[in-house]
C-alpha positions as CSV (number, residue, x, y, z in Angstrom):
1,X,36.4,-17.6,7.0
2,X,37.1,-14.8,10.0
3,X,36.7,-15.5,13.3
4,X,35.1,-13.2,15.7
5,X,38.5,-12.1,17.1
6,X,39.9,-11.4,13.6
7,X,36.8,-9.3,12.8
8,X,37.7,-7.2,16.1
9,X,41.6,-6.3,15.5
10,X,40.1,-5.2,12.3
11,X,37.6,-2.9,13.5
12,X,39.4,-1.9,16.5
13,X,38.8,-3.5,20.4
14,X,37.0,-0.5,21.5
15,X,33.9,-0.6,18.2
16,X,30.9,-2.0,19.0
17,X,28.5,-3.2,16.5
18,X,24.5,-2.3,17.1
19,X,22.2,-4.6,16.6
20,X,18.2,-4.0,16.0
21,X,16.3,-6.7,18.3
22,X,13.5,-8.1,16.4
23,X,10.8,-6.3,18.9
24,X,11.8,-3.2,17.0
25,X,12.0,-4.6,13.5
26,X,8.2,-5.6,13.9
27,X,7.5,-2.1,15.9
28,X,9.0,-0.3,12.3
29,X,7.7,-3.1,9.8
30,X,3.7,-2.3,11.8
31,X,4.3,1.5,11.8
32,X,5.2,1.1,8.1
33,X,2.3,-0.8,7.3
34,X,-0.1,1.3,9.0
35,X,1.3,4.7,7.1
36,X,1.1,2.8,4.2
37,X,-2.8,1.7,4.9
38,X,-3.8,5.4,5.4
39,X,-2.3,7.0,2.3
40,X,-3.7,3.9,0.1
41,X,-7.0,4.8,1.6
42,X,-7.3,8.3,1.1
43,X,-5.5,7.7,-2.7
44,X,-8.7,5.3,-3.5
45,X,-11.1,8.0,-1.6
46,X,-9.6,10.8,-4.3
47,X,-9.9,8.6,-7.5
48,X,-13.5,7.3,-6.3
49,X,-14.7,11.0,-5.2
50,X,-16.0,11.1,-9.2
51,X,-14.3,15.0,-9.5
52,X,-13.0,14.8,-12.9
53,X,-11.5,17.3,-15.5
54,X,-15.0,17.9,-17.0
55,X,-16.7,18.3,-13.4
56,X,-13.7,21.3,-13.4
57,X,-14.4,22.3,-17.0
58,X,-18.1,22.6,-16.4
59,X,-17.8,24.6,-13.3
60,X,-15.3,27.3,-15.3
61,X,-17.8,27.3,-18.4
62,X,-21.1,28.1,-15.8
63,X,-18.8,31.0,-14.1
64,X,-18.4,31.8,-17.3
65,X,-22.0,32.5,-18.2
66,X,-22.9,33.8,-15.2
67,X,-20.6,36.7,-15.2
68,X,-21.6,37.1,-19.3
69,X,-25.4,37.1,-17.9
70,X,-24.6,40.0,-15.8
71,X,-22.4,41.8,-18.3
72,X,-24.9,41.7,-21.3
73,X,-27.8,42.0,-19.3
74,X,-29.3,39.0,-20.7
75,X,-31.9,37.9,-18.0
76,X,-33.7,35.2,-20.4
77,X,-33.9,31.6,-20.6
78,X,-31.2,29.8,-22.7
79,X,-29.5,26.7,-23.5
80,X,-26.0,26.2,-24.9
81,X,-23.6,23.9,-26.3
82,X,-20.1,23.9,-25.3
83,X,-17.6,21.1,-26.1
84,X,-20.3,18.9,-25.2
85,X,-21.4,20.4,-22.5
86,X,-25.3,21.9,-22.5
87,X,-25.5,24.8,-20.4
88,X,-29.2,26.0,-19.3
89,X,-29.8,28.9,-18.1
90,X,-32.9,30.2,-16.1
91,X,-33.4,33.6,-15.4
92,X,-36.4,34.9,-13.2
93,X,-37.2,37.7,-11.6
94,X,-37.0,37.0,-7.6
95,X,-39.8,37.2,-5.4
96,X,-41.2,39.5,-7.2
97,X,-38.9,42.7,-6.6
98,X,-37.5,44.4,-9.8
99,X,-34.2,44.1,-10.8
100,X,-33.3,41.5,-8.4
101,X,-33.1,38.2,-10.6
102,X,-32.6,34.7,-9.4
103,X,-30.2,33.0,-11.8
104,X,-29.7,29.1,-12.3
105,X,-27.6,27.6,-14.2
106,X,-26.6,24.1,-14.6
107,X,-23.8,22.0,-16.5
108,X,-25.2,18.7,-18.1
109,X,-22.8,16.2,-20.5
110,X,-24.1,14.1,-23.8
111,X,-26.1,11.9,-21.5
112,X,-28.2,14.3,-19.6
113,X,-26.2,13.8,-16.2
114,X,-25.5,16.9,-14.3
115,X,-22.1,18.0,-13.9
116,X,-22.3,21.4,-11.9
117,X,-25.0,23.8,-11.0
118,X,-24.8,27.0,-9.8
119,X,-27.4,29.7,-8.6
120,X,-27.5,32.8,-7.1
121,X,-29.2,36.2,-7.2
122,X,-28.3,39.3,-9.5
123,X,-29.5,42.6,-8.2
124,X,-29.3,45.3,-11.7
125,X,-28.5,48.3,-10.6
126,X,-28.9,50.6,-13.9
């Protein structure tokens, strides 16, 4: 075993070796654990906020329609079937003022629950 002397002539008289008091371990070790505590709670809030690849998918598909609705001119009623996702479609002329046309559309899966909706006005300038 060294002694305490035999450690300094190694390490020279003048070197010092710093110490952390245990005050400041626990100061670290709580910081650390409180980080820690926030990113695990806003990981779980983002897995539990139910936004999923077909939420996404749905969303793209009624965009989608929408801007084929306007294209075509096809101001009518209408259900699809995408993937497994039933778009419906309803088209109506808004507040009675021609050409201006109230469009909703909504995104439902296999088991009738809604997965986007959308709705806004068209005004048909031609």
């Amino acid at each position: 075993m060294c002694s305490i002397k035999e450690k300094k002539k190694r390490l020279g008289n003048n070197t010092q070796l710093k110490a952390s008091s245990v005050l400041e371990v626990v100061t670290s070790l709580i910081i650390i654990t409180i980080i820690f505590g926030l990113f695990a709670s806003i990981y779980v809030k983002i897995v539990q906020s139910g936004y999923t690849l077909s939420h996404a998918k749905a969303n793209s598909l009624l965009t989608l329609e929408s801007l084929d609705t306007k294209k075509n001119k096809s101001f009518f009623n209408e259900t699809k079937v995408i993937d497994n996702i039933t778009i419906i479609k309803r088209v109506e002329i808004y507040q009675g003022i021609d050409r201006l046309f109230k469009i909703d559309l909504e995104a439902q899966n296999n088991d009738k629950k809604l997965l986007a909706r959308r709705k806004e006005l068209f005004l048909d300038e031609e």
